[in-house]
PDB file of N, CA, C and O in Angstrom, chain B, residues numbered from 101:
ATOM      1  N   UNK B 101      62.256 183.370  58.152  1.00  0.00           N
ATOM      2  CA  UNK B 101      63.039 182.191  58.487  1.00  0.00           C
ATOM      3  C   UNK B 101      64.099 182.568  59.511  1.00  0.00           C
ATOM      4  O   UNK B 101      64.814 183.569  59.515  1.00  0.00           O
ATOM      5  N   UNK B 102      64.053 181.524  60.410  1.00  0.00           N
ATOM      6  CA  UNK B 102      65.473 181.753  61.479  1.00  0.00           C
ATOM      7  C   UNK B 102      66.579 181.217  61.055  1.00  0.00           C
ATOM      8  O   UNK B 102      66.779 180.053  60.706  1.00  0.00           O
ATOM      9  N   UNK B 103      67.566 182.445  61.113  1.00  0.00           N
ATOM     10  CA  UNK B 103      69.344 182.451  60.505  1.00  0.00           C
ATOM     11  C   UNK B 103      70.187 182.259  61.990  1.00  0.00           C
ATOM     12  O   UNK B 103      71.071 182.983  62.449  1.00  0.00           O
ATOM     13  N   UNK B 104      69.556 180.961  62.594  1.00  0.00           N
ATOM     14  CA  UNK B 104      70.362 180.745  63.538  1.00  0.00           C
ATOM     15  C   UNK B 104      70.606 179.532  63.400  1.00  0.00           C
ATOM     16  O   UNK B 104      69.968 178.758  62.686  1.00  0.00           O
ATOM     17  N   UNK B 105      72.074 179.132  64.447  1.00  0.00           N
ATOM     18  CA  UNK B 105      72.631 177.743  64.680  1.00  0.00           C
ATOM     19  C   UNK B 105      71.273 176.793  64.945  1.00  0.00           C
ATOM     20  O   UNK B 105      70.096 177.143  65.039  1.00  0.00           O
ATOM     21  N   UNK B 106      71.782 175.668  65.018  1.00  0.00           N
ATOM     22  CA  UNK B 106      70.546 174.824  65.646  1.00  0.00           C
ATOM     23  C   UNK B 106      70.865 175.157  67.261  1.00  0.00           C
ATOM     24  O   UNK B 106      69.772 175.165  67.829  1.00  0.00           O
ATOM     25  N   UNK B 107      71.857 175.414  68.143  1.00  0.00           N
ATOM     26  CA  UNK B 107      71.925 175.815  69.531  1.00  0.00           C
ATOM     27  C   UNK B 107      71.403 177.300  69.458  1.00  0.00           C
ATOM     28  O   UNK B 107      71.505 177.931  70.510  1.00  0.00           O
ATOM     29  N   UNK B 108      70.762 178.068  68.183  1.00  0.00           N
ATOM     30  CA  UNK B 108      70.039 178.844  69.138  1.00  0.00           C
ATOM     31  C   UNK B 108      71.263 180.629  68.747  1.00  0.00           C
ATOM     32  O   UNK B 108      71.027 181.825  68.573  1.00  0.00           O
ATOM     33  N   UNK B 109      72.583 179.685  68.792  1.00  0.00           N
ATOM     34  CA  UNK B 109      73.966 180.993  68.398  1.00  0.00           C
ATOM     35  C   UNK B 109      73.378 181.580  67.336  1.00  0.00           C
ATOM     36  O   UNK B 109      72.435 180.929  66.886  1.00  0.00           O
ATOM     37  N   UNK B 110      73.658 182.757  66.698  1.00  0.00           N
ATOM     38  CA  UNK B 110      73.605 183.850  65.259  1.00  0.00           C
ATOM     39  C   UNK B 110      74.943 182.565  64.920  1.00  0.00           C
ATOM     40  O   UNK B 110      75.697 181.991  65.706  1.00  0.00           O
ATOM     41  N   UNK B 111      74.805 182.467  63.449  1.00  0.00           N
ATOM     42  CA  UNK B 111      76.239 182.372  63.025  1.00  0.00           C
ATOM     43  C   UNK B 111      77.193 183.190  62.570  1.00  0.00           C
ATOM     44  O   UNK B 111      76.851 184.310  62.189  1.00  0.00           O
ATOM     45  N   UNK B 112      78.514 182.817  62.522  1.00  0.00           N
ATOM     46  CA  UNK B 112      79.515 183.733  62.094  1.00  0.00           C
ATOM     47  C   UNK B 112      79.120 184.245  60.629  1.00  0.00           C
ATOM     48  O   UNK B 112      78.857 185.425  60.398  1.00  0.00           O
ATOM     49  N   UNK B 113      79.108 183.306  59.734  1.00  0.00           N
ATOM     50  CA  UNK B 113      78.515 183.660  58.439  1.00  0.00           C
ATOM     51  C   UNK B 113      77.236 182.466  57.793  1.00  0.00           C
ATOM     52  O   UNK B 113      76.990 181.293  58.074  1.00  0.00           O
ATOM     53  N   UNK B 114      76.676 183.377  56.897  1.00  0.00           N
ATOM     54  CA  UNK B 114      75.376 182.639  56.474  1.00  0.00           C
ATOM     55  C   UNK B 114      75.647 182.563  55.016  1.00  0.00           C
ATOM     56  O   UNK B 114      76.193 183.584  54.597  1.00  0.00           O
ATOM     57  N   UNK B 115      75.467 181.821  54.289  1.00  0.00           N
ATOM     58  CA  UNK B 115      75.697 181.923  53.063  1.00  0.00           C
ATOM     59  C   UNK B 115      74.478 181.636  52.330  1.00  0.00           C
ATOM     60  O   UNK B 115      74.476 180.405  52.315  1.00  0.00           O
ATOM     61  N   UNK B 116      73.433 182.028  51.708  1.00  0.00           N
ATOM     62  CA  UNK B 116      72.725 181.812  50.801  1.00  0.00           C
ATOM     63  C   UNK B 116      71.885 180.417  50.414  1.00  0.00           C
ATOM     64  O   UNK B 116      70.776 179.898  50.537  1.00  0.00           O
ATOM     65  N   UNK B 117      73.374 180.162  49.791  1.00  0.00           N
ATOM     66  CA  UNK B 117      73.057 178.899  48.993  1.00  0.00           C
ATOM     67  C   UNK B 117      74.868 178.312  48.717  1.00  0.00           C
ATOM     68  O   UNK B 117      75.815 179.034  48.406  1.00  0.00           O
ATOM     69  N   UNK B 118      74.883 177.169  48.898  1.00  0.00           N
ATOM     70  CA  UNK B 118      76.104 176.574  48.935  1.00  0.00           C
ATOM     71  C   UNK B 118      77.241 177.012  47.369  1.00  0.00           C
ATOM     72  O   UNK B 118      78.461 177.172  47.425  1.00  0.00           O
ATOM     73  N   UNK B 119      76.649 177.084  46.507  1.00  0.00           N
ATOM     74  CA  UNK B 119      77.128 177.608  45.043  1.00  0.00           C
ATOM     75  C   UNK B 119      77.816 178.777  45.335  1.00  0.00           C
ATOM     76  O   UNK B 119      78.972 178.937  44.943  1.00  0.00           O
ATOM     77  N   UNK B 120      77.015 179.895  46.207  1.00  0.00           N
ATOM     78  CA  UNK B 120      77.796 181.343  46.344  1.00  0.00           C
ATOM     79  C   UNK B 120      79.212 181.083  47.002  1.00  0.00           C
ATOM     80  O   UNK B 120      80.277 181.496  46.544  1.00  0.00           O
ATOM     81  N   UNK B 121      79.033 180.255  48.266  1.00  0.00           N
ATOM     82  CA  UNK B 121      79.824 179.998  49.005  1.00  0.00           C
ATOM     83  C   UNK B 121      81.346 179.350  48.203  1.00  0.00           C
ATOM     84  O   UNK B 121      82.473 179.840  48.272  1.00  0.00           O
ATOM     85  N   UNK B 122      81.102 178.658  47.788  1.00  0.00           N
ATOM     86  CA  UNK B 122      82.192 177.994  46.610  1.00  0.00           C
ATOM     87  C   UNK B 122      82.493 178.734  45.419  1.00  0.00           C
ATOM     88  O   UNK B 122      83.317 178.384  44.575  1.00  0.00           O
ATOM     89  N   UNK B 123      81.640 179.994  45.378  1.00  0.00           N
ATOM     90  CA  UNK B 123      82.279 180.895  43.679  1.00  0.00           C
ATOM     91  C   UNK B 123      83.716 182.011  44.849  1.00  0.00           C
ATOM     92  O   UNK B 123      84.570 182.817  44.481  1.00  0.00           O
ATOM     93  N   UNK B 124      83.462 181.655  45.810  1.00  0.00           N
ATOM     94  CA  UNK B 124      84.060 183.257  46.933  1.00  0.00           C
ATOM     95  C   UNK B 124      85.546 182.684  47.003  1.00  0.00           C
ATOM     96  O   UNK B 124      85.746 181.495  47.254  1.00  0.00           O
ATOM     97  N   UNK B 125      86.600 183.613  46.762  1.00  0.00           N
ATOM     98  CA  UNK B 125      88.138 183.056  47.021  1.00  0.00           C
ATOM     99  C   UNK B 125      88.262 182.239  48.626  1.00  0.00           C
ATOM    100  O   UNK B 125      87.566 182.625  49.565  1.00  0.00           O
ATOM    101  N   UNK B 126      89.042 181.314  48.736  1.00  0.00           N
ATOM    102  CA  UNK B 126      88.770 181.177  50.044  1.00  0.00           C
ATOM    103  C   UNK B 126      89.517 182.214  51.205  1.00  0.00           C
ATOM    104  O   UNK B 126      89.003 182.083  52.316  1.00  0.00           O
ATOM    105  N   UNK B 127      90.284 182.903  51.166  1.00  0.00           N
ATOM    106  CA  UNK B 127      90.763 184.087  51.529  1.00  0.00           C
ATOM    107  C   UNK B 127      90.046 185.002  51.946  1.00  0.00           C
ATOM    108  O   UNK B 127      90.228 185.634  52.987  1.00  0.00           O
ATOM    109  N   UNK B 128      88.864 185.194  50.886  1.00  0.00           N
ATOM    110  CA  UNK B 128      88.065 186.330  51.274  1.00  0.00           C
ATOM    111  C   UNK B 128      87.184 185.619  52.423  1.00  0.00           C
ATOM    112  O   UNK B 128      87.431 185.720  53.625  1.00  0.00           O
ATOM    113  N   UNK B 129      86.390 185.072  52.009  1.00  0.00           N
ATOM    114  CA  UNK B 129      86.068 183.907  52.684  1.00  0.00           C
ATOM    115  C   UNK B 129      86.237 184.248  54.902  1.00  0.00           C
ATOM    116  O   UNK B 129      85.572 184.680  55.844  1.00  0.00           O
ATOM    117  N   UNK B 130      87.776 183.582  54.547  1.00  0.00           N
ATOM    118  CA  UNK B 130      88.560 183.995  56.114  1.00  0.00           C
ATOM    119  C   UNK B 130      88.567 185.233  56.324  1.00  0.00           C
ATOM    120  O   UNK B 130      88.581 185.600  57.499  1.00  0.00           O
ATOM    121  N   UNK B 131      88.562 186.033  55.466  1.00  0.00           N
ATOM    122  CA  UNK B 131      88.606 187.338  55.888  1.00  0.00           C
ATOM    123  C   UNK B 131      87.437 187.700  56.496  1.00  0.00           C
ATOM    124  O   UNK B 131      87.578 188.546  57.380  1.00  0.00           O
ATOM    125  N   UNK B 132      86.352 187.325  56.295  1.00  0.00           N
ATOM    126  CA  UNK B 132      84.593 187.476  56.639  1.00  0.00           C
ATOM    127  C   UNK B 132      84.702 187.180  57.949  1.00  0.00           C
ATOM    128  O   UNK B 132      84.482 187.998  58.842  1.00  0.00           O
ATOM    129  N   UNK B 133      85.157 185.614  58.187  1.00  0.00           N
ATOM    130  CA  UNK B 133      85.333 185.027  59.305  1.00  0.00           C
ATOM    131  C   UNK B 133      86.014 185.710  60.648  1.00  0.00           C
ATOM    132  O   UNK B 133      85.722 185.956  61.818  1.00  0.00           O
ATOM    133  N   UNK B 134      87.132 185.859  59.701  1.00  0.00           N
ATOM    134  CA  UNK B 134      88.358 186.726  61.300  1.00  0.00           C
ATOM    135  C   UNK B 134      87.767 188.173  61.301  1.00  0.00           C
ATOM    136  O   UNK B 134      88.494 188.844  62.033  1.00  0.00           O
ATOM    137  N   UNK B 135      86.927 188.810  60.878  1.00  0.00           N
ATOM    138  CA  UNK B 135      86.329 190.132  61.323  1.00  0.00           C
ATOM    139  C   UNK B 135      84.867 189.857  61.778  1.00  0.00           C
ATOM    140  O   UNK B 135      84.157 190.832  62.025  1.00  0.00           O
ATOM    141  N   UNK B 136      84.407 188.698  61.895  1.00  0.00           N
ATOM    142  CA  UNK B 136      83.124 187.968  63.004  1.00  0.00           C
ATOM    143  C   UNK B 136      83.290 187.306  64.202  1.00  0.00           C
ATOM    144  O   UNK B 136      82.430 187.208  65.077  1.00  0.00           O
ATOM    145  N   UNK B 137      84.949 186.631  64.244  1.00  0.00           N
ATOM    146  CA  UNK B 137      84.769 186.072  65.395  1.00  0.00           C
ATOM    147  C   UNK B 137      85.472 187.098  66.944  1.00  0.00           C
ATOM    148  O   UNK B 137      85.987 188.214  66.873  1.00  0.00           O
ATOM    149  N   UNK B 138      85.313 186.474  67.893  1.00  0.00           N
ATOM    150  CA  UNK B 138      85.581 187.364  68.895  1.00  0.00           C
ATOM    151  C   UNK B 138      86.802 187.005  69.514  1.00  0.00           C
ATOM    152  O   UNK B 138      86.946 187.698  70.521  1.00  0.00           O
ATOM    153  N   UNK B 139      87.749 186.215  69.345  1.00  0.00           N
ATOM    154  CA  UNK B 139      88.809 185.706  69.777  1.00  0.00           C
ATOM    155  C   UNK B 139      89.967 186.003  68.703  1.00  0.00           C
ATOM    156  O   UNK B 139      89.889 186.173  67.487  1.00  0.00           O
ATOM    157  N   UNK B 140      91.113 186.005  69.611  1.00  0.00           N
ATOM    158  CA  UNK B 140      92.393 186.606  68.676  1.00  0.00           C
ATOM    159  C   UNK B 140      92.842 185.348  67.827  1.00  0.00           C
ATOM    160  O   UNK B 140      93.140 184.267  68.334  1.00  0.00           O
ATOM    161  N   UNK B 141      92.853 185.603  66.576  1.00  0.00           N
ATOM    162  CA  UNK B 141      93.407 184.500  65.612  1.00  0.00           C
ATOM    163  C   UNK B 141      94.184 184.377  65.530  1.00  0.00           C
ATOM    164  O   UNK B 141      94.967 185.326  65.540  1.00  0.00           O
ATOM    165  N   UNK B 142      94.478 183.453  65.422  1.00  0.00           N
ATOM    166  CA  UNK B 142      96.431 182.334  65.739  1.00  0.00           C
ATOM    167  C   UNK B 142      96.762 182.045  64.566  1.00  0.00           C
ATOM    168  O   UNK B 142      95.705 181.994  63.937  1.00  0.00           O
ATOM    169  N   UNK B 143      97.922 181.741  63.642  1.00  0.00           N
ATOM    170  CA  UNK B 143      97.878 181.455  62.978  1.00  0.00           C
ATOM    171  C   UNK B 143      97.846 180.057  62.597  1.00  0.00           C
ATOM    172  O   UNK B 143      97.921 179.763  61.404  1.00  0.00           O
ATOM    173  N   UNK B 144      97.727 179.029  63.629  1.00  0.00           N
ATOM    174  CA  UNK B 144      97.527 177.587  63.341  1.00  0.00           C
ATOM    175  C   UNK B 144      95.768 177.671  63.129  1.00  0.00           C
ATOM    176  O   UNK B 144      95.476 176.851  62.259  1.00  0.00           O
ATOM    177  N   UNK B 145      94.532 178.387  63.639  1.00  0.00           N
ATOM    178  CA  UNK B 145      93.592 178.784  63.522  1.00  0.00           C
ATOM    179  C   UNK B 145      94.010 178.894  62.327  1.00  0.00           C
ATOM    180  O   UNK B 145      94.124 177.921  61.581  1.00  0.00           O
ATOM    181  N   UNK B 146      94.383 180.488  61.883  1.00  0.00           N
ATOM    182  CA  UNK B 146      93.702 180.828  60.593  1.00  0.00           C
ATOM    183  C   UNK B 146      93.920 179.487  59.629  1.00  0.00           C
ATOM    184  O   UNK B 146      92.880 179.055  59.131  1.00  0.00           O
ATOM    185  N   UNK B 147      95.033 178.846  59.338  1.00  0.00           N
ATOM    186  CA  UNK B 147      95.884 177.760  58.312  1.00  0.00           C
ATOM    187  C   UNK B 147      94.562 176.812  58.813  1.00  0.00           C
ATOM    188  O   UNK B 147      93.827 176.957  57.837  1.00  0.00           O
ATOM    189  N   UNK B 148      93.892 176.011  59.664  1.00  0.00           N
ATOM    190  CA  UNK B 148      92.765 175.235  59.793  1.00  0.00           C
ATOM    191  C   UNK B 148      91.814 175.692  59.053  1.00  0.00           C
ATOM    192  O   UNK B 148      91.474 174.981  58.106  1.00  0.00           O
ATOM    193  N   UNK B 149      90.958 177.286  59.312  1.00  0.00           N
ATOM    194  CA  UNK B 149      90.011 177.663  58.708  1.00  0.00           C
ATOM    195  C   UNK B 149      90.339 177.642  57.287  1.00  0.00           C
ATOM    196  O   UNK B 149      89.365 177.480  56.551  1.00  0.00           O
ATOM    197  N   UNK B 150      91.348 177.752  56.787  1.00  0.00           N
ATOM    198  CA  UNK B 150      91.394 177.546  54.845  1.00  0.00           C
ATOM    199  C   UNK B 150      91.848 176.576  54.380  1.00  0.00           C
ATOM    200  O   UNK B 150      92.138 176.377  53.200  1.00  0.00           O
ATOM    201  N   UNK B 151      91.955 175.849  55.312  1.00  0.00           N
ATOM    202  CA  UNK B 151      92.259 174.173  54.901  1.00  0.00           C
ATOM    203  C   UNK B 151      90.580 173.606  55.002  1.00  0.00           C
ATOM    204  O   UNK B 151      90.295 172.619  54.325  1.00  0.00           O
ATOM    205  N   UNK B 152      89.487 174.265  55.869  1.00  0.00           N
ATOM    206  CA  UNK B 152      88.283 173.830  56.110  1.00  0.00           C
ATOM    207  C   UNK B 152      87.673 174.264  54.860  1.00  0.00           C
ATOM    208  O   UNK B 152      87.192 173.527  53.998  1.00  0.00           O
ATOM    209  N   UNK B 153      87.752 175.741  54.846  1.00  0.00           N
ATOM    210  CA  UNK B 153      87.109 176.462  53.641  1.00  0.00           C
ATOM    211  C   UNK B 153      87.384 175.739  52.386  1.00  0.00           C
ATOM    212  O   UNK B 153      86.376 175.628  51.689  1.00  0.00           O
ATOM    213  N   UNK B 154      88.565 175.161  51.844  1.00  0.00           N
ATOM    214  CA  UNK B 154      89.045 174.566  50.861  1.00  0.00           C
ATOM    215  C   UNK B 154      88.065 173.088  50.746  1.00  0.00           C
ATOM    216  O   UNK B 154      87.437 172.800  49.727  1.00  0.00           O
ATOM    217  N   UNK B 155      88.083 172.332  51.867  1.00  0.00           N
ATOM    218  CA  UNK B 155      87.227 170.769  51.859  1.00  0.00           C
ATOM    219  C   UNK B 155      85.953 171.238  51.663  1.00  0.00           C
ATOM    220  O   UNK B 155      85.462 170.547  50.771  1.00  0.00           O
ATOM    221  N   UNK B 156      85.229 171.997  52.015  1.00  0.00           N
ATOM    222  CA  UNK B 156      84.352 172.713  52.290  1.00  0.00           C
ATOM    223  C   UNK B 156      83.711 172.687  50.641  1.00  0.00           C
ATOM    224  O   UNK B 156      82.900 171.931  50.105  1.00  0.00           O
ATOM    225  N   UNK B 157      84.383 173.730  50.196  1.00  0.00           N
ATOM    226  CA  UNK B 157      84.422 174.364  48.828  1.00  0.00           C
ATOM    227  C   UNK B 157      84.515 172.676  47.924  1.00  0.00           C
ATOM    228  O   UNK B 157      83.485 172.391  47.312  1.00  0.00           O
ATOM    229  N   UNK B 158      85.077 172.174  47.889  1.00  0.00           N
ATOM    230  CA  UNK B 158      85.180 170.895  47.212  1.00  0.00           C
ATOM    231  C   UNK B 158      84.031 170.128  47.703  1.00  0.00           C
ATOM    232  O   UNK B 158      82.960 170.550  47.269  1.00  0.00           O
ATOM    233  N   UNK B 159      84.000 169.712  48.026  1.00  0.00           N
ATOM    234  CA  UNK B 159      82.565 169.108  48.898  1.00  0.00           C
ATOM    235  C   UNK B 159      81.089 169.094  48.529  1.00  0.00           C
ATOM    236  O   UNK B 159      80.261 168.204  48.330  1.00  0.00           O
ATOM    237  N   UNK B 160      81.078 170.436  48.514  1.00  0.00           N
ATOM    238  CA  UNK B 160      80.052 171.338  48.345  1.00  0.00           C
ATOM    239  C   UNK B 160      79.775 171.932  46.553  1.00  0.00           C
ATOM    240  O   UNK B 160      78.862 172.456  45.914  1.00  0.00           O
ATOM    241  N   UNK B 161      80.773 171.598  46.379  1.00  0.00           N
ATOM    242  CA  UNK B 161      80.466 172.045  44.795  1.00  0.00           C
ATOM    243  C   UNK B 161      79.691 171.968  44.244  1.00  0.00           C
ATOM    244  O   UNK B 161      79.263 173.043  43.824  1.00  0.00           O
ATOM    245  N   UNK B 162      78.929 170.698  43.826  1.00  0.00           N
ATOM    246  CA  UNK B 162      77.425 170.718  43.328  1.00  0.00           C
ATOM    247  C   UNK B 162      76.303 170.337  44.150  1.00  0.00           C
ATOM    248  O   UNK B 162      75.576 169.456  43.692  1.00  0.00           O
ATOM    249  N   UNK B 163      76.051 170.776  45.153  1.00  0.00           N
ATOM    250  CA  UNK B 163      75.331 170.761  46.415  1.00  0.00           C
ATOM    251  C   UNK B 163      74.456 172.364  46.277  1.00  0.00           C
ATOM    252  O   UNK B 163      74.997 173.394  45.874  1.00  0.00           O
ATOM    253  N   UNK B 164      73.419 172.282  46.592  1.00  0.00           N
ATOM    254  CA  UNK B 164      72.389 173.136  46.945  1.00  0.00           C
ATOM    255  C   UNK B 164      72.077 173.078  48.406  1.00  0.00           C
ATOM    256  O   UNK B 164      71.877 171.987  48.940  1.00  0.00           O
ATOM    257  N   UNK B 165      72.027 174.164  49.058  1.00  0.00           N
ATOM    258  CA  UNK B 165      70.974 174.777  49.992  1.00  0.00           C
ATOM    259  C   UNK B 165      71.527 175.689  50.876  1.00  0.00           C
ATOM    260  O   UNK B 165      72.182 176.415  50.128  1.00  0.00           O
ATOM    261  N   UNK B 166      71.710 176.224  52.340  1.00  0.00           N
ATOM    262  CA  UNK B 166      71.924 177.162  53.227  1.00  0.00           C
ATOM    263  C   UNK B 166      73.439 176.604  54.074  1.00  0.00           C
ATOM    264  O   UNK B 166      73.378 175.489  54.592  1.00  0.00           O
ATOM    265  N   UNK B 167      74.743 177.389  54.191  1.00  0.00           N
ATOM    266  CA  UNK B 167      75.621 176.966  54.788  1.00  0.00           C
ATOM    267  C   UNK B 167      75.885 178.020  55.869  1.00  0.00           C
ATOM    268  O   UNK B 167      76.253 179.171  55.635  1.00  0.00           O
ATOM    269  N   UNK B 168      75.680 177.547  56.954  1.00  0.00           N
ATOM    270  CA  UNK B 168      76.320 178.134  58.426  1.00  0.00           C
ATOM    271  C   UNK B 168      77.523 178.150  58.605  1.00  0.00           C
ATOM    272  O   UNK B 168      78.249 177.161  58.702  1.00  0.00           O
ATOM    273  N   UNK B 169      77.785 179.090  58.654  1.00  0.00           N
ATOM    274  CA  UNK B 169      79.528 178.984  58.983  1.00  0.00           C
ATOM    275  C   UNK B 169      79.483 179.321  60.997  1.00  0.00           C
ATOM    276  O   UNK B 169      79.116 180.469  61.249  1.00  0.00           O
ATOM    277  N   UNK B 170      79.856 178.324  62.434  1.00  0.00           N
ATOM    278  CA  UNK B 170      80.157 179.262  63.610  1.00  0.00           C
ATOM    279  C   UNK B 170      81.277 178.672  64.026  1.00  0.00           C
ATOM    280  O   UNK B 170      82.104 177.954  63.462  1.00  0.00           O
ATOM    281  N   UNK B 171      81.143 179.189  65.353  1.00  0.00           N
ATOM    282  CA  UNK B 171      82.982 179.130  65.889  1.00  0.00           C
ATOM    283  C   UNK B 171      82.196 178.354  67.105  1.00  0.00           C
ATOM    284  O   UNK B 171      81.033 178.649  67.384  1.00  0.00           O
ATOM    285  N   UNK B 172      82.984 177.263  67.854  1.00  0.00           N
ATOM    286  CA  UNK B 172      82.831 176.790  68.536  1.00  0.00           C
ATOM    287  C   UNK B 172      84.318 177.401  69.350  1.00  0.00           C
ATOM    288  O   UNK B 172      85.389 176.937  68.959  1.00  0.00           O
ATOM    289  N   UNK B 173      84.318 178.134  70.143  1.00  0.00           N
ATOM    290  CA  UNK B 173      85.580 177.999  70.844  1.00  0.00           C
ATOM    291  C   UNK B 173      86.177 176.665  71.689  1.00  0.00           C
ATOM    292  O   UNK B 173      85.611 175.991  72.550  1.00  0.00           O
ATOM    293  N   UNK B 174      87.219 176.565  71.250  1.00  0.00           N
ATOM    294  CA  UNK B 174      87.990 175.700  72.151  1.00  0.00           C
ATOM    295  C   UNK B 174      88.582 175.956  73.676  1.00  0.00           C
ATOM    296  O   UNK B 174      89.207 176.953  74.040  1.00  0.00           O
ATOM    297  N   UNK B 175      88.205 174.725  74.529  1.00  0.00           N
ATOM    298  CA  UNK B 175      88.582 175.145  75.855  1.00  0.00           C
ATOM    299  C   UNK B 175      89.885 174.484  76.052  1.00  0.00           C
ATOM    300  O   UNK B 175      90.277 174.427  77.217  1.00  0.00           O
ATOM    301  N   UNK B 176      90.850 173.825  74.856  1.00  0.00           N
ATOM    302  CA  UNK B 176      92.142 172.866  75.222  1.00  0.00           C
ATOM    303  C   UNK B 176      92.597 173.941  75.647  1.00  0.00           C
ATOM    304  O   UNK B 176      92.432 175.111  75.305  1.00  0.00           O
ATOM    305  N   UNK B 177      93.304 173.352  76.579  1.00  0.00           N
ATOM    306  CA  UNK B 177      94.379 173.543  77.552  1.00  0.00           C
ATOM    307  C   UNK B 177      93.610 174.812  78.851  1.00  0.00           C
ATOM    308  O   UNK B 177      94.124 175.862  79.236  1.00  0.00           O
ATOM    309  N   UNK B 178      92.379 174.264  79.225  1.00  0.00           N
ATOM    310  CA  UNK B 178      91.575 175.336  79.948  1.00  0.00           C
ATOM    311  C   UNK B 178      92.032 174.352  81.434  1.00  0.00           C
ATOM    312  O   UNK B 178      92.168 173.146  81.231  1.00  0.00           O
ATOM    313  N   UNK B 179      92.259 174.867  82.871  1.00  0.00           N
ATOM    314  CA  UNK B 179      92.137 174.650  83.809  1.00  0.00           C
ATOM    315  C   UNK B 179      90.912 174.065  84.834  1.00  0.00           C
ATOM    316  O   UNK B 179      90.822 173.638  85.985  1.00  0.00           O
ATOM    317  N   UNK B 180      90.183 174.279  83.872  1.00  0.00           N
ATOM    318  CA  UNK B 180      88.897 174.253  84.898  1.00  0.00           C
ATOM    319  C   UNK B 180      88.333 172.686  85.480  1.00  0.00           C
ATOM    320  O   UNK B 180      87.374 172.623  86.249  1.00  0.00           O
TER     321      UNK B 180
END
């Protein structure tokens, strides 16, 4: 089976099955995250990602199947 985005990206994290994903502190969680992605984490970033992980985790609670975790970088405030 392919453990990729639907664009084709690897994701940052793959989780199993949605149950694992929701037994994991959400902390640790970010911690997985900020040692996958490639950009320096901010702390208005990190406070989003465990406010996500948290809806996430609630959400998902009695839900079954495969959760992608990727990073879309943001281009706000890009010049181009």
């Amino acid at each position: 089976m392919n453990d990729c985005l639907p664009s084709g990206c690897p994701p940052i994290l793959l989780f199993r099955d949605a149950r694992e994903f929701c037994a994991i502190d959400r902390v640790e969680i970010l911690g997985r995250m900020a040692r996958q992605n490639s950009f320096d984490l901010t702390l208005p970033q990190r406070d989003a990602w465990l406010e996500q992980i948290e809806i996430l985790q609630r959400v998902l609670a009695h839900r079954t199947g495969r959760l992608y975790l990727g990073v879309q970088h943001s281009t706000h405030g890009s010049t181009n």
